[in-house]
C-alpha positions in Angstrom: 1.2 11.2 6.3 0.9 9.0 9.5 3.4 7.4 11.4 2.4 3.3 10.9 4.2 0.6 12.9 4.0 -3.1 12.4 5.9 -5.7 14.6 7.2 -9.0 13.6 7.1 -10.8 17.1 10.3 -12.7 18.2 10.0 -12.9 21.7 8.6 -11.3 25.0 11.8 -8.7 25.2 12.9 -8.7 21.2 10.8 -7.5 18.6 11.8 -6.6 14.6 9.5 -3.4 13.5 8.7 -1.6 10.3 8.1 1.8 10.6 7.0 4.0 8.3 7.3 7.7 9.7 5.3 11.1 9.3 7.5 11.5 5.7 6.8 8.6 4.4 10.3 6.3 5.0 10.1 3.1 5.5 12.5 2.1 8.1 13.5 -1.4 9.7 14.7 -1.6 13.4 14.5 -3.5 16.4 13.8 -2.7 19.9 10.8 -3.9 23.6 8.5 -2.2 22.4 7.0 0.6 19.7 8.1 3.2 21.3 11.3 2.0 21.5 11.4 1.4 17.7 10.2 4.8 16.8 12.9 5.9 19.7 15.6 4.3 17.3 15.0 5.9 14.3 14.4 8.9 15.3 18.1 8.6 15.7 19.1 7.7 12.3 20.6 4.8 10.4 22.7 2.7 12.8 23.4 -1.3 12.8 20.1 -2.5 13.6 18.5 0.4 11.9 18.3 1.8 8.5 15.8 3.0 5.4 14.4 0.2 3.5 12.4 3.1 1.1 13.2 7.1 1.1 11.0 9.1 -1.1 12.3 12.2 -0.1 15.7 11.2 -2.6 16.6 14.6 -3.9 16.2 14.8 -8.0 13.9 11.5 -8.3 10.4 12.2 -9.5 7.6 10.1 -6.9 6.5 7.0 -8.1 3.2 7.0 -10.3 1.6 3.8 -10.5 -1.3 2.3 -13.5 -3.9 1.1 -10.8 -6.3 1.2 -13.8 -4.1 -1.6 -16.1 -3.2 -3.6 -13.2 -6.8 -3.9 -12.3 -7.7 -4.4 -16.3 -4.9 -6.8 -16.6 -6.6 -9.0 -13.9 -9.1 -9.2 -15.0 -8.1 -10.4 -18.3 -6.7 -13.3 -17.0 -9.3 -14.5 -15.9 -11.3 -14.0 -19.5 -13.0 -11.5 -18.0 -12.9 -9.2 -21.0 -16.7 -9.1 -22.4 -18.4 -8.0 -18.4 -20.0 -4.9 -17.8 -17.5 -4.7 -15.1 -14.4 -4.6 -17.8 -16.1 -1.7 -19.6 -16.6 0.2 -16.3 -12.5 -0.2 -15.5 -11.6 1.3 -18.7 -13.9 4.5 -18.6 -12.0 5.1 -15.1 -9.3 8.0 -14.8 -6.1 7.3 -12.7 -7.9 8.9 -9.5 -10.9 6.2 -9.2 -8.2 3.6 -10.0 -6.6 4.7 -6.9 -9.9 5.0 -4.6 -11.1 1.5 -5.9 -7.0 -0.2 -5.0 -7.6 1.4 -1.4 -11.0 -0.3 -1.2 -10.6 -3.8 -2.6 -9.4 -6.4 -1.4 -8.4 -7.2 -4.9 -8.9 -10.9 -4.3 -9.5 -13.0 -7.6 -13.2 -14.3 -6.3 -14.7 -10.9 -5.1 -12.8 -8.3 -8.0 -16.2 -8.1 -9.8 -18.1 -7.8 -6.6 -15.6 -5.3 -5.6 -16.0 -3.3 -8.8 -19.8 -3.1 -8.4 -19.8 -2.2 -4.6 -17.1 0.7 -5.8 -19.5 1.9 -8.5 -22.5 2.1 -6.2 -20.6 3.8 -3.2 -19.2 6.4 -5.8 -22.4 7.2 -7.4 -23.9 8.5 -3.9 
C-alpha cells in the first residue's frame, strides 16, 4: 500500500495532516510541512500524534464490505428497482462491486450512467 497524505491548512507555519502509511494506518499529526508529518509518526504515538485506524490489530479479521448491496440499496431509493441497470448490480460478484465503488463517483444523478460506463469498460 502507498503512503497518502492529506493536509487540513491552518496557517503558513501550522498544518493538521492525515496520513495514512505503507501498512495501511491512518494516523493524525501536525507539523510545516509533509515531511514533517510523516517525520512524526514515524516516531510513534505522542501528544499531537496517534492512530485514528490500525488494521494490523492482532486477532481481528480485516474488514469485508457489501459494495454490491450498498450500491443495490441506492438504488432502491430512488425506485430504481425495474432498470436494466438494477438487474446488471445483482448478477455482480463482490470483486466488480469493488472495481465499480473505486470508479464511481457514486453520485445520486450519474449512478446509472456510472453503471453503464462500468459495464462497457469491463466488457473490453
Amino acid at each position: 500500500m502507498r503512503k497518502r497524505i492529506q493536509c487540513i491548512e491552518i496557517n503558513e507555519d501550522f498544518n493538521i495532516y492525515y496520513i495514512r502509511d505503507i501498512v495501511g494506518r491512518v494516523w493524525y499529526t501536525t507539523g510545516h510541512d509533509e515531511a514533517d508529518a510523516y517525520d512524526a509518526i514515524s516516531h510513534g504515538e505522542g501528544i499531537l500524534t496517534f492512530i485514528y485506524y490500525n488494521p494490523t490489530t492482532i486477532n481481528r479479521k480485516p474488514h469485508s464490505y457489501d459494495f454490491k448491496n450498498l450500491v443495490l440499496d441506492m438504488l432502491e431509493q430512488m425506485d430504481l428497482q425495474e432498470t436494466t441497470e438494477y438487474e446488471l448490480v445483482i448478477g455482480w460478484d463482490n470483486a466488480d462491486a469493488f472495481r465499480f465503488m473505486k470508479m464511481s463517483t457514486l453520485m445520486a444523478c450519474d449512478i446509472l450512467l456510472d453503471i453503464n460506463k462500468y459495464i462497457k469498460g469491463s466488457v473490453k
